[in-house]
PLY file of the C-alpha trace (Angstrom):
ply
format ascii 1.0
element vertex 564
property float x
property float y
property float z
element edge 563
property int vertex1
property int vertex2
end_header
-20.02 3.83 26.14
-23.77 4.16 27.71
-24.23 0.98 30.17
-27.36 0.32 28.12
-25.79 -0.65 24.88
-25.44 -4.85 24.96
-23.64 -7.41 23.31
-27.63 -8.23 21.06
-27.03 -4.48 20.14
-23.22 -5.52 18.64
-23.61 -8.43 16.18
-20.33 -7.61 14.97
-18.21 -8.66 17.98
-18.79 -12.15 16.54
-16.67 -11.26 13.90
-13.93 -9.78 15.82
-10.57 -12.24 15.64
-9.64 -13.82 19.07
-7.68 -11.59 21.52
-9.68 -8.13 19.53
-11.15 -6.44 22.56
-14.85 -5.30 22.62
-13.29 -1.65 24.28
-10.51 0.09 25.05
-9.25 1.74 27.78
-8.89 5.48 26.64
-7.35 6.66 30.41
-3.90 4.81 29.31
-2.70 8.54 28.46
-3.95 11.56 29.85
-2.65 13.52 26.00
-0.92 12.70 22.92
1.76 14.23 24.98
2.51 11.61 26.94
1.74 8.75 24.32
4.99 10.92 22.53
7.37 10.99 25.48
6.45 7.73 27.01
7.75 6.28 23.13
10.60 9.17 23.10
12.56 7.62 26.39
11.39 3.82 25.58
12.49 3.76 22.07
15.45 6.43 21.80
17.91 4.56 20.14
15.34 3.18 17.52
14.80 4.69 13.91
11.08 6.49 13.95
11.68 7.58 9.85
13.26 7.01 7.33
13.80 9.76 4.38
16.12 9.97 1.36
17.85 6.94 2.57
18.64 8.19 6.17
16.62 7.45 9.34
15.87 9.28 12.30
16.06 7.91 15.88
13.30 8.94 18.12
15.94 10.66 20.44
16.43 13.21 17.22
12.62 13.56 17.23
12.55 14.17 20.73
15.95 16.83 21.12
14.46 18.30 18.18
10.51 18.74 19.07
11.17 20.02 22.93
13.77 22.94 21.41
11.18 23.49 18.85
8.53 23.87 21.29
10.32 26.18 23.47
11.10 28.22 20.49
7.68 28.62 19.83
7.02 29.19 23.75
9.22 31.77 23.34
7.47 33.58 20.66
4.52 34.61 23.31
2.28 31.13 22.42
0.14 30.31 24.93
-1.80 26.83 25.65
-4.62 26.46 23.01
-3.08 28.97 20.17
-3.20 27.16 17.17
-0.55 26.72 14.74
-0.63 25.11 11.50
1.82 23.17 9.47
2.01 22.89 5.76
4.33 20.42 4.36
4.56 16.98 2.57
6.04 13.90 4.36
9.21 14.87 5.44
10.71 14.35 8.69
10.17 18.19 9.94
6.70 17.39 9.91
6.31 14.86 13.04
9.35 17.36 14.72
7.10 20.10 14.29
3.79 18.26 15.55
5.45 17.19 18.33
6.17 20.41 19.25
3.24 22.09 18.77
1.17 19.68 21.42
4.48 20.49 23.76
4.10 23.56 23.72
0.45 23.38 24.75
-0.63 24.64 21.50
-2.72 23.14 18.38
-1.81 21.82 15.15
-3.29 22.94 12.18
-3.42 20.65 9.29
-2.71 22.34 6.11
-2.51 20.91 2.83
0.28 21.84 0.94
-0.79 22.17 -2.59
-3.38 24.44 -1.28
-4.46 27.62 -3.30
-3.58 31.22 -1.95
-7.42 31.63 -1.45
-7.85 27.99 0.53
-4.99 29.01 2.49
-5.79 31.86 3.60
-9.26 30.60 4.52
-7.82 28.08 6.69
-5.50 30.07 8.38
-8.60 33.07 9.51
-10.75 30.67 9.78
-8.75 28.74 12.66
-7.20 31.47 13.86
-3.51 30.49 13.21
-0.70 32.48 14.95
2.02 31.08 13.49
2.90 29.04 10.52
5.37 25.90 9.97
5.59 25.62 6.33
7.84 24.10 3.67
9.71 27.02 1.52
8.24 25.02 -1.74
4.83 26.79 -1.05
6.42 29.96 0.68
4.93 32.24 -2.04
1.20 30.70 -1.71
1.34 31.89 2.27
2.87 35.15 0.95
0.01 36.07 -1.32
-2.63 35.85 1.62
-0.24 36.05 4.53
-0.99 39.91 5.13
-5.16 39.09 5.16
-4.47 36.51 8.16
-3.79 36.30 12.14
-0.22 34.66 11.33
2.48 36.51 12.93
5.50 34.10 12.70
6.44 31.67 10.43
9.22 29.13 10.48
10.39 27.86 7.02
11.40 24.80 6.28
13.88 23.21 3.12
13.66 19.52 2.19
17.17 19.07 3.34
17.11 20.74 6.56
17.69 17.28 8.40
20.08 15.74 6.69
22.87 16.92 7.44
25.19 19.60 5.91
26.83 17.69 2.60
23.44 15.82 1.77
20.70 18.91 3.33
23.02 21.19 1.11
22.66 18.82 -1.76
19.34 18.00 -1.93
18.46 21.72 -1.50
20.69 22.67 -4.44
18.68 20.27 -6.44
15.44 21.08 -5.27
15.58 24.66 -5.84
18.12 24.93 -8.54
17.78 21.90 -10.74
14.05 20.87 -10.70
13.16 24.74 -9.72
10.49 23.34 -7.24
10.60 26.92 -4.84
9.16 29.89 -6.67
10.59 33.21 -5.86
8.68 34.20 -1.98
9.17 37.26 0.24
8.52 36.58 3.95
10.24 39.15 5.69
10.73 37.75 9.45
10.51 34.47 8.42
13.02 31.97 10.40
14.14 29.15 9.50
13.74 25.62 10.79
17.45 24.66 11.86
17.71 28.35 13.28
14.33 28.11 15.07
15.74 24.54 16.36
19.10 26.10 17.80
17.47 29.27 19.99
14.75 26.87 21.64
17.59 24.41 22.18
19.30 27.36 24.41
15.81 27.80 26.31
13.56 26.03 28.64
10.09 24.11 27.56
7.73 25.95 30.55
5.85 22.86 31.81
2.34 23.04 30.53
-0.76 21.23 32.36
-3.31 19.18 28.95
-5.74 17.00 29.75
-8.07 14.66 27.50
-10.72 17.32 26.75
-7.72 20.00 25.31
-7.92 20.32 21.98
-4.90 18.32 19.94
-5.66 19.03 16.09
-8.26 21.18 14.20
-8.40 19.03 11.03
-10.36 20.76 8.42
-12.71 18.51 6.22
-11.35 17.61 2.59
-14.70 20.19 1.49
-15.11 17.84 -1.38
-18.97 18.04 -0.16
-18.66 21.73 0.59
-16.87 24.26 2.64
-14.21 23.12 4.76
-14.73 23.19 8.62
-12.33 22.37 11.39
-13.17 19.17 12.69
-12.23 19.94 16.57
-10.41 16.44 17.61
-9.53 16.35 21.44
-6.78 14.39 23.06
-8.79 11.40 24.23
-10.04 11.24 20.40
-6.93 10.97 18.63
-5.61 8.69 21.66
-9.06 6.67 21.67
-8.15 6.12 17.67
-4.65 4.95 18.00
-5.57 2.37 20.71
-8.48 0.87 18.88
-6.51 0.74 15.89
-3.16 -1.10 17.23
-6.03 -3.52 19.12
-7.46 -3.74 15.59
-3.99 -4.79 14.17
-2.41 -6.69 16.88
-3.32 -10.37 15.77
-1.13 -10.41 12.41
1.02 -7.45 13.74
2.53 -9.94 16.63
3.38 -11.88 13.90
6.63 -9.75 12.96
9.62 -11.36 13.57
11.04 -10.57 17.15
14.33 -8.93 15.42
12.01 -6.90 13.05
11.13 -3.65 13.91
7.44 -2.78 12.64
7.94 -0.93 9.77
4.79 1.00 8.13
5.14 2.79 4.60
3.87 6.13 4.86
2.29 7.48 1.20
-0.47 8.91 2.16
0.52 12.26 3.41
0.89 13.16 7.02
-1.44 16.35 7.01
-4.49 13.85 6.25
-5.99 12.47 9.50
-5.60 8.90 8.29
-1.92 8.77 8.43
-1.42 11.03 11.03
-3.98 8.66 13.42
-2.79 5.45 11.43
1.01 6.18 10.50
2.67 8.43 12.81
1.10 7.91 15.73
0.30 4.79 15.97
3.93 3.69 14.97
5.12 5.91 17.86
2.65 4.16 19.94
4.61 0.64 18.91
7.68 1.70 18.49
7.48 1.26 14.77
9.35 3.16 11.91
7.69 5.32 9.02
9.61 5.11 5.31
8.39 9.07 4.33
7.14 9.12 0.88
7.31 13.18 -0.22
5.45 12.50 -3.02
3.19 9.29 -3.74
2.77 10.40 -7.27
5.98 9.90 -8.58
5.87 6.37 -8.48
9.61 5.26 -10.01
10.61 7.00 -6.78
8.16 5.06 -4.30
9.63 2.02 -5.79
13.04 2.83 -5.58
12.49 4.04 -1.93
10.75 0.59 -1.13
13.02 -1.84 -2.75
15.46 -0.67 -0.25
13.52 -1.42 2.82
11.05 -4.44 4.77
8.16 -2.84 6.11
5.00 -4.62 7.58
1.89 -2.30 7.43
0.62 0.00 4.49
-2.33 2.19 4.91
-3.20 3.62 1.33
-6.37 4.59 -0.93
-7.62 2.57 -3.90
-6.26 5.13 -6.12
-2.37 4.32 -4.86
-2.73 0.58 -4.99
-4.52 0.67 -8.38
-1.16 2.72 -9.60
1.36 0.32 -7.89
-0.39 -2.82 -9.89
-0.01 -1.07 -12.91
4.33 -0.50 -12.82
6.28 -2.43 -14.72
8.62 -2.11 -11.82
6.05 -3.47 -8.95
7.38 -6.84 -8.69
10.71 -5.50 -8.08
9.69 -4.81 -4.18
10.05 -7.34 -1.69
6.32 -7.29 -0.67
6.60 -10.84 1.30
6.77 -9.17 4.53
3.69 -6.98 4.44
1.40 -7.98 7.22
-1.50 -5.43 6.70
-2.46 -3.50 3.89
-5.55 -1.05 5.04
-7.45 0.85 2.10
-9.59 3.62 3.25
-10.53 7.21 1.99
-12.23 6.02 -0.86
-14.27 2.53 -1.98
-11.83 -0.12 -2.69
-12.44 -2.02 -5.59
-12.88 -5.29 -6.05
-10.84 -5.71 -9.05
-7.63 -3.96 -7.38
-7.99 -6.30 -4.68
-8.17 -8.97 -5.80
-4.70 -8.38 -7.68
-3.40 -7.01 -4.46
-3.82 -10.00 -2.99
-2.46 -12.48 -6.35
0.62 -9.59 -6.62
1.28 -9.24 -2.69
-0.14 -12.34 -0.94
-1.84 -9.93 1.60
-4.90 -8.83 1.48
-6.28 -5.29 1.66
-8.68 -4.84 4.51
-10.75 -1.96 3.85
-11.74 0.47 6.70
-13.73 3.85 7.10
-13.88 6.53 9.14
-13.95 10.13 8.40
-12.09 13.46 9.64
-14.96 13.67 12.25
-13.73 10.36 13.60
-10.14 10.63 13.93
-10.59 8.65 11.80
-11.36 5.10 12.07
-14.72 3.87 12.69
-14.88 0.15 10.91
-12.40 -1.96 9.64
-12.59 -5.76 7.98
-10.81 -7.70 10.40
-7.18 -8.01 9.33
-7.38 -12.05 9.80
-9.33 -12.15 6.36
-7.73 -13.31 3.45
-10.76 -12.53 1.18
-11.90 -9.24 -0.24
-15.81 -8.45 1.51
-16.75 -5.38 -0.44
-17.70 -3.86 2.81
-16.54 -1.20 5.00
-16.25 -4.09 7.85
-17.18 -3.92 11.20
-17.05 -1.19 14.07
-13.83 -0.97 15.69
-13.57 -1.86 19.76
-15.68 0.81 21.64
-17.42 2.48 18.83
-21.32 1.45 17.72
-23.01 2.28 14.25
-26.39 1.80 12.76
-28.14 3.63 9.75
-30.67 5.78 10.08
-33.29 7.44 8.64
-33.80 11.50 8.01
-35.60 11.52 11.11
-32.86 9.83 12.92
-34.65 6.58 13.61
-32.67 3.10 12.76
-33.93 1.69 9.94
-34.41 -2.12 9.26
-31.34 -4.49 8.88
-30.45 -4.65 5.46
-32.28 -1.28 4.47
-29.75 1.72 3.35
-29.44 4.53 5.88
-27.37 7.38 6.97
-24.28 6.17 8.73
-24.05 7.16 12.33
-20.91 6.49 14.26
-21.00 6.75 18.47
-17.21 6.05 20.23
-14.65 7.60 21.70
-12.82 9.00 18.36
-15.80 11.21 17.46
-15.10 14.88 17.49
-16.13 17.53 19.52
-17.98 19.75 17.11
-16.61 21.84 14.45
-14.52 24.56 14.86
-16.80 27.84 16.18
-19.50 26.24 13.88
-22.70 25.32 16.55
-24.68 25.56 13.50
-22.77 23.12 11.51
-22.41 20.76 14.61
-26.27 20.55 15.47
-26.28 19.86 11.96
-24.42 16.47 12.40
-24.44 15.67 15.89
-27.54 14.62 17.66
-28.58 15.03 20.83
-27.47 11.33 22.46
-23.94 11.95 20.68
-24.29 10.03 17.62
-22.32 11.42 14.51
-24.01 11.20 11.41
-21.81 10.60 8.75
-23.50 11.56 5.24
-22.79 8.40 3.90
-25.52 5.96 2.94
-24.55 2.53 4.17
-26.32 -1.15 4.89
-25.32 -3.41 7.88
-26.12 -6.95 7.39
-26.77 -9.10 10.46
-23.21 -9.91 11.21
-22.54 -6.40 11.81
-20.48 -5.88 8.80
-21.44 -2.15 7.19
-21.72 -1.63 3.27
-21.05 2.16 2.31
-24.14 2.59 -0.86
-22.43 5.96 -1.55
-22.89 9.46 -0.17
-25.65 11.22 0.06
-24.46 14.09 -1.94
-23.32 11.82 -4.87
-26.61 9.27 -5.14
-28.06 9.77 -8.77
-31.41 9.69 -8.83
-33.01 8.20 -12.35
-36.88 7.83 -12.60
-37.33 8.03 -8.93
-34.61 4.83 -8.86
-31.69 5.60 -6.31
-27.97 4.48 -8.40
-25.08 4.60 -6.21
-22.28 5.91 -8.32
-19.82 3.42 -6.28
-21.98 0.18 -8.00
-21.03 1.35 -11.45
-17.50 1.97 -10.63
-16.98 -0.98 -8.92
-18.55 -2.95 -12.27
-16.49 -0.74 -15.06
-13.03 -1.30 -12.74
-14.02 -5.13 -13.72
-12.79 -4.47 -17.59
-9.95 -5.39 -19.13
-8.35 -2.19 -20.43
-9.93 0.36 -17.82
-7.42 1.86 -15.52
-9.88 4.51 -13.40
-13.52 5.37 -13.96
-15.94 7.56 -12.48
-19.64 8.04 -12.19
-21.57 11.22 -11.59
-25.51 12.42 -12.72
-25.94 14.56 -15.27
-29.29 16.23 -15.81
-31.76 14.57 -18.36
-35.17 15.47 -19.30
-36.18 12.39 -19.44
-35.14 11.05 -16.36
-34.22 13.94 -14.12
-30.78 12.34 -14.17
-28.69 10.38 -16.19
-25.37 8.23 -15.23
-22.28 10.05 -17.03
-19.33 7.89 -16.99
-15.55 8.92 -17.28
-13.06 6.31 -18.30
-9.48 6.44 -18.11
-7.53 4.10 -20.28
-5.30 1.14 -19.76
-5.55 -0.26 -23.22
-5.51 2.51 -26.02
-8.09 -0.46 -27.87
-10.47 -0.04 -25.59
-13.30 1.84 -27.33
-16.90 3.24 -25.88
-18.53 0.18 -27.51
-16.65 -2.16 -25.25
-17.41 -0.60 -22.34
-21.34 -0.03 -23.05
-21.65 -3.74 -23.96
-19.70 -4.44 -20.61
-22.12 -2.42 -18.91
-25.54 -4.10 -20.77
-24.16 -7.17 -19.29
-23.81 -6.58 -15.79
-25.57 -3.31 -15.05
-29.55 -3.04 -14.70
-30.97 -0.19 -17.92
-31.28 2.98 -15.66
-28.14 2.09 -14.09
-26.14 2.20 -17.71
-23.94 5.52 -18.59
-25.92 7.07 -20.91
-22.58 9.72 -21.66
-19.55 7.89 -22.12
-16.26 10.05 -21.77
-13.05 9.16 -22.18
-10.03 11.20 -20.51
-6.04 10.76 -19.36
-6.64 11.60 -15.82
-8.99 11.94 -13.04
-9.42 15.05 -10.69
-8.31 14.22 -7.25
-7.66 15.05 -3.95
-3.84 14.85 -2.60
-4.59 12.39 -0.91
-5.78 10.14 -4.16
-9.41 10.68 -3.57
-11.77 11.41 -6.55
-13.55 14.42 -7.17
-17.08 13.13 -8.35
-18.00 17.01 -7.33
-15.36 18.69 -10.11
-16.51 16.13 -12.42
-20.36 16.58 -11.86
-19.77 20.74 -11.90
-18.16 20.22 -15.27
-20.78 17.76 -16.63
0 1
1 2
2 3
3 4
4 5
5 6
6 7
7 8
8 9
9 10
10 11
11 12
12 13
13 14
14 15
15 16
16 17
17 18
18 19
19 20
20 21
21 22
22 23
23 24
24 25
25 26
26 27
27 28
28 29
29 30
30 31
31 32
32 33
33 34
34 35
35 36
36 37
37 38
38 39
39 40
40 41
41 42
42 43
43 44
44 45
45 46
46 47
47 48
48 49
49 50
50 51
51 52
52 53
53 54
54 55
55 56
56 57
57 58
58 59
59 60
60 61
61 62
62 63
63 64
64 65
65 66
66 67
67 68
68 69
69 70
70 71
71 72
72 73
73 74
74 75
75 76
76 77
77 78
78 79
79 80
80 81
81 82
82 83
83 84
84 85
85 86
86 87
87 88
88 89
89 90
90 91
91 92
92 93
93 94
94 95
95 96
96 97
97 98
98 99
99 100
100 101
101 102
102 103
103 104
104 105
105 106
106 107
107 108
108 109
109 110
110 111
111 112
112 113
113 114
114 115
115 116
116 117
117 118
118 119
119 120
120 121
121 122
122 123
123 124
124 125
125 126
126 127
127 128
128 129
129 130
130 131
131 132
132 133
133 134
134 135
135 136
136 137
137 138
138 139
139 140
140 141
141 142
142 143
143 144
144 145
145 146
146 147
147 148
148 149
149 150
150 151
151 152
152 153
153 154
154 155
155 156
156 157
157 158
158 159
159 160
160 161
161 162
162 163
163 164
164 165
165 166
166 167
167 168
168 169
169 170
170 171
171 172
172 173
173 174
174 175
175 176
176 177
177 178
178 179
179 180
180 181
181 182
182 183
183 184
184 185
185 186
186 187
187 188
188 189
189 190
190 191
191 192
192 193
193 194
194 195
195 196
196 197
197 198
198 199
199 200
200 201
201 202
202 203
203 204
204 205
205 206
206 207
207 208
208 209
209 210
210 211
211 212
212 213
213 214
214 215
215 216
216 217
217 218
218 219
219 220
220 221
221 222
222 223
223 224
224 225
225 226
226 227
227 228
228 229
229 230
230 231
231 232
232 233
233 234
234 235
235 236
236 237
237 238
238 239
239 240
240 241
241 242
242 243
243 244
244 245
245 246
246 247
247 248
248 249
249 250
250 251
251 252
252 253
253 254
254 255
255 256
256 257
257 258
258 259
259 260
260 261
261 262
262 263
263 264
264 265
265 266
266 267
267 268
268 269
269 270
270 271
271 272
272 273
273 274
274 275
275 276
276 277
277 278
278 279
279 280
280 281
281 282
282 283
283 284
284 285
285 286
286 287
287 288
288 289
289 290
290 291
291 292
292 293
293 294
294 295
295 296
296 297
297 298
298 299
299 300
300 301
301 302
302 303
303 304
304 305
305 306
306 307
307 308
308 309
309 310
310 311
311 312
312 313
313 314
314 315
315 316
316 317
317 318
318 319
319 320
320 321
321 322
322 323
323 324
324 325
325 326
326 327
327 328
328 329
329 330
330 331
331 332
332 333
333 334
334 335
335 336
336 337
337 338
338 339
339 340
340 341
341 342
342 343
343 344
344 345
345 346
346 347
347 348
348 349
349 350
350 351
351 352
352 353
353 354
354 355
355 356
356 357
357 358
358 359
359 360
360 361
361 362
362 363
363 364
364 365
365 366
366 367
367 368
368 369
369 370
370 371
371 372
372 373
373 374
374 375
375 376
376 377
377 378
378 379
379 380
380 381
381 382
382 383
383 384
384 385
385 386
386 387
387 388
388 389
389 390
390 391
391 392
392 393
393 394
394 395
395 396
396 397
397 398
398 399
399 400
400 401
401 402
402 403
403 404
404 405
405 406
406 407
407 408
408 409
409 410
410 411
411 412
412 413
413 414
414 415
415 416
416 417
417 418
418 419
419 420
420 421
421 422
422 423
423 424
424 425
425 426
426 427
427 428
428 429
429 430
430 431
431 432
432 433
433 434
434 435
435 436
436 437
437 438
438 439
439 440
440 441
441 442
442 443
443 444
444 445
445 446
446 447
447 448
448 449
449 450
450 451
451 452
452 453
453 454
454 455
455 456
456 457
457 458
458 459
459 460
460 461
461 462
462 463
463 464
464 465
465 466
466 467
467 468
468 469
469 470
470 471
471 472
472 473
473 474
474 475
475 476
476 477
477 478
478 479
479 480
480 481
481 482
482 483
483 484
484 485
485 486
486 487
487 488
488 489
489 490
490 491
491 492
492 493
493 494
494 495
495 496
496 497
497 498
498 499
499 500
500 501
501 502
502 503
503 504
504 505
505 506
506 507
507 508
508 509
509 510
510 511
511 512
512 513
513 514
514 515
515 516
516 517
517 518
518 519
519 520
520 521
521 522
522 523
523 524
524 525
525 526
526 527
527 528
528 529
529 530
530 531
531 532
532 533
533 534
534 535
535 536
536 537
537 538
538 539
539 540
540 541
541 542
542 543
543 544
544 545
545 546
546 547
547 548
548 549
549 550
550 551
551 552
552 553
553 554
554 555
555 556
556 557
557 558
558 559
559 560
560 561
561 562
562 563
């Protein structure tokens, strides 16, 4: 943090709650390695997940990651080799993490449901050696496995850790009753428990990683474009979990004594918001993680849930939207939850607000982006009412908006987001171009969002830049309109995007997905007329039964506006 910044430069520390730091002290670890075996020895006996109705003590984790990591040692990996792992939230995942920063090495975040042509991308493009995957997606890797630098891959099953009766179980029904694992050939390929049991018969060679070794190349969600690495050091990943557990600690230290903090981890583990917000952090505090494999299937979410009280849930507007709207919501115990934190996406007012009447806890909506590690602002987790903002910077970091020339604009005038901290990235992965592209000079990140900070600090995301519609010369934020339409009775999701018009240059499309089968294009128009300025109306009204989306719940304004 430059000496020169002062507290007239933060409004927002005004807002912070009592005992929420300005900073934090980002020496307390010199790597994710030792945040990992500092919680390994303190908390062995504890339960770090829970999965299919069995937890996992943080010994298991630990036994587990080091023979891992010798395994992969013993494969000819050397310090800074990156390997990736693709695989849904199941307890390998955080074994095989662990192991890979061990080891010295780098994790690779790879989404799972990614195409044979995405993967392979990925895995050139960071220059993968080796592979951790679930067998699931074993013949996506095959079809593009030959065309990359992989040269070992260890192969997972969703019952590999449970045990021989239940693992042999739930892999009968996986593969043989819901046919989830097309047919794959991956000669070589070993598999997890056998990988597990030769690096448990060797030694973990003691590697030296410092703050500025790179932890995770996180590639971007490309939902504005190609995907690039995001290159996220030690200290930034580190940096992110402290300011976040600061961020949390006044209604976290409200958990009873005999509670362990329990978080409820939906969003999946390969995204950098739960692997910052759920897995490490709860290893940080010595929490426990409930996996969800698959946040879709929502009977199963709420069967997993009933069984358990948890404290924290990190999720996207999308999720909490779907939850509302179950018969069977009401059969969780929800009286427990401390802090719900929406981020991702906008959260919308309307889903709030029945967050809040359904759950008596109130989702505090945050920001941040891969870049970031990836928490930049939060609304402090002390308010009980819904702000419609992004919040405030979280300790250590700054933000203002700027202008294309990269000067700050006026308060209350829309500008680029630009983010300064400790959790900002490196660069992106052997991209100089794209880095100069987004990093300037002094270090400031600029996000591509367009935002507003009002003159308590608190930010206000307008929308990105990529997704503004511009009508007439008039800027319409996409977000406004969906925000307004989420308001009706009747609409479960909705989403804006331009469409060409000769008229205009652009018009506002808008596609609706029902709640109520009554609900007809006339309602919503007149809904509109009544709250919505006239360039700001839809002028095309569509109506559809789903929503293009990331896995993580995100929607994909881009697929819709490519379509349109």
């Amino acid at each position: 943090m430059p000496s020169s910044v002062t507290s007239a430069d933060k409004p927002w520390l005004s807002a912070y709650p009592p005992g929420v730091p300005a900073d934090i002290d980002v020496s307390a670890y010199r790597s994710l390695v030792g945040l990992l075996e500092e919680s390994f020895a303190r908390y062995a006996d504890r339960a770090a997940y829970s999965f299919l109705g069995q937890d996992f003590r943080y010994a298991t984790i630990d036994e587990q990651s080091l023979a891992l990591a010798a395994y992969l040692q013993g494969k000819g990996l050397v310090k800074g080799d990156r390997v990736a792992v693709m695989m849904p939230n199941i307890p390998q995942y955080p074994v095989a993490v662990a192991a890979i920063l061990r080891a010295g090495l780098v994790v690779v975040n790879v989404n799972p449901l990614y195409t044979a042509r995405e993967l392979e991308h990925q895995l050139k493009d960071s220059g993968a050696k080796a592979i951790v995957i679930i067998e699931n997606f074993a013949h996506t890797l095959q079809a593009c496995i030959a065309n990359t630098p992989v040269k070992h891959v260890v192969l997972c099953a969703m019952g590999d850790m449970l045990g021989w009766l239940k693992g042999a179980l739930v892999n009968h029904v996986v593969r043989k009753v819901k046919k989830m694992v097309p047919a794959f050939d991956l000669p070589g390929a070993v598999r997890f428990n056998d990988a597990v049991r030769t690096g448990s018969r060797m030694a973990l060679a003691p590697v030296t990683i410092g703050p500025d070794d790179m932890a995770v190349l996180q590639y971007t969600g490309g939902t504005t474009g190609v995907s690039k690495g995001a290159v996220l050091l030690h200290r930034n990943v580190i940096a992110n979990v402290l300011q976040s557990e600061a961020w949390n600690e006044p209604v976290m230290k409200k958990i009873p004594p005999h509670e362990q903090p329990t978080a409820v981890c939906a969003l999946p583990l390969y995204h950098i918001f739960a692997f910052t917000v759920n897995m490490m952090l709860s290893l940080r505090n010595g929490g426990k993680n409930i996996l969800i494999p698959n946040p879709r299937d929502l009977p199963a979410v709420i069967k997993e849930l009933r069984r358990h009280t948890f404290h924290s849930f990190p999720a996207v507007n999308t999720l909490f939207n779907a939850l509302l709207n179950h018969p069977d919501f009401d059969q969780v115990n929800w009286r427990n939850l401390k802090v719900s934190v929406g981020g991702g996406m906008a959260v919308q007012a309307a889903v709030a607000q029945k967050w809040l009447a359904r759950t008596g806890c109130p989702i505090c909506e945050g920001y941040g982006l891969s870049e970031t590690s990836p928490s930049a602002s939060c609304n402090p987790v002390t308010n009980t009412e819904f702000t419609g903002t992004i919040g405030v910077p979280l300790p250590g970091t700054l933000m203002k908006c700027i202008d294309d020339e990269g000067n700050e604009v006026p308060l209350g005038q829309p500008g680029e987001i630009a983010i300064k901290g400790p959790q900002v990235m490196a660069g992106y992965w052997q991209r100089p171009d794209e880095t100069a592209k987004v990093m300037t000079a002094d270090g400031w990140f600029r996000s591509g969002d367009i935002g507003v900070m009002d003159e308590r600090g608190y930010f206000k995301i307008v929308d990105r830049k990529k997704d503004m519609i511009l009508i007439s010369g008039f800027n319409v934020y996409p977000n406004e309109i969906e925000d307004v339409v989420m308001g009706l009775d009747g609409v479960l999701e909705c989403a804006a995007v331009g469409i060409p018009d000769a008229h205009s240059g652009e018009a506002v499309k808008l596609i609706v997905v029902k709640k109520d089968p009554a609900l007809t294009e006339q309602h919503v128009r007149d809904y509109c007329r009544a709250r919505l300025t006239g360039y700001k109306q839809p002028k095309v009204i569509e109506f559809r039964t789903e929503l293009p989306k990331t896995p993580v719940g995100k929607i994909l304004r881009r697929e819709l506006r490519d379509k349109a």
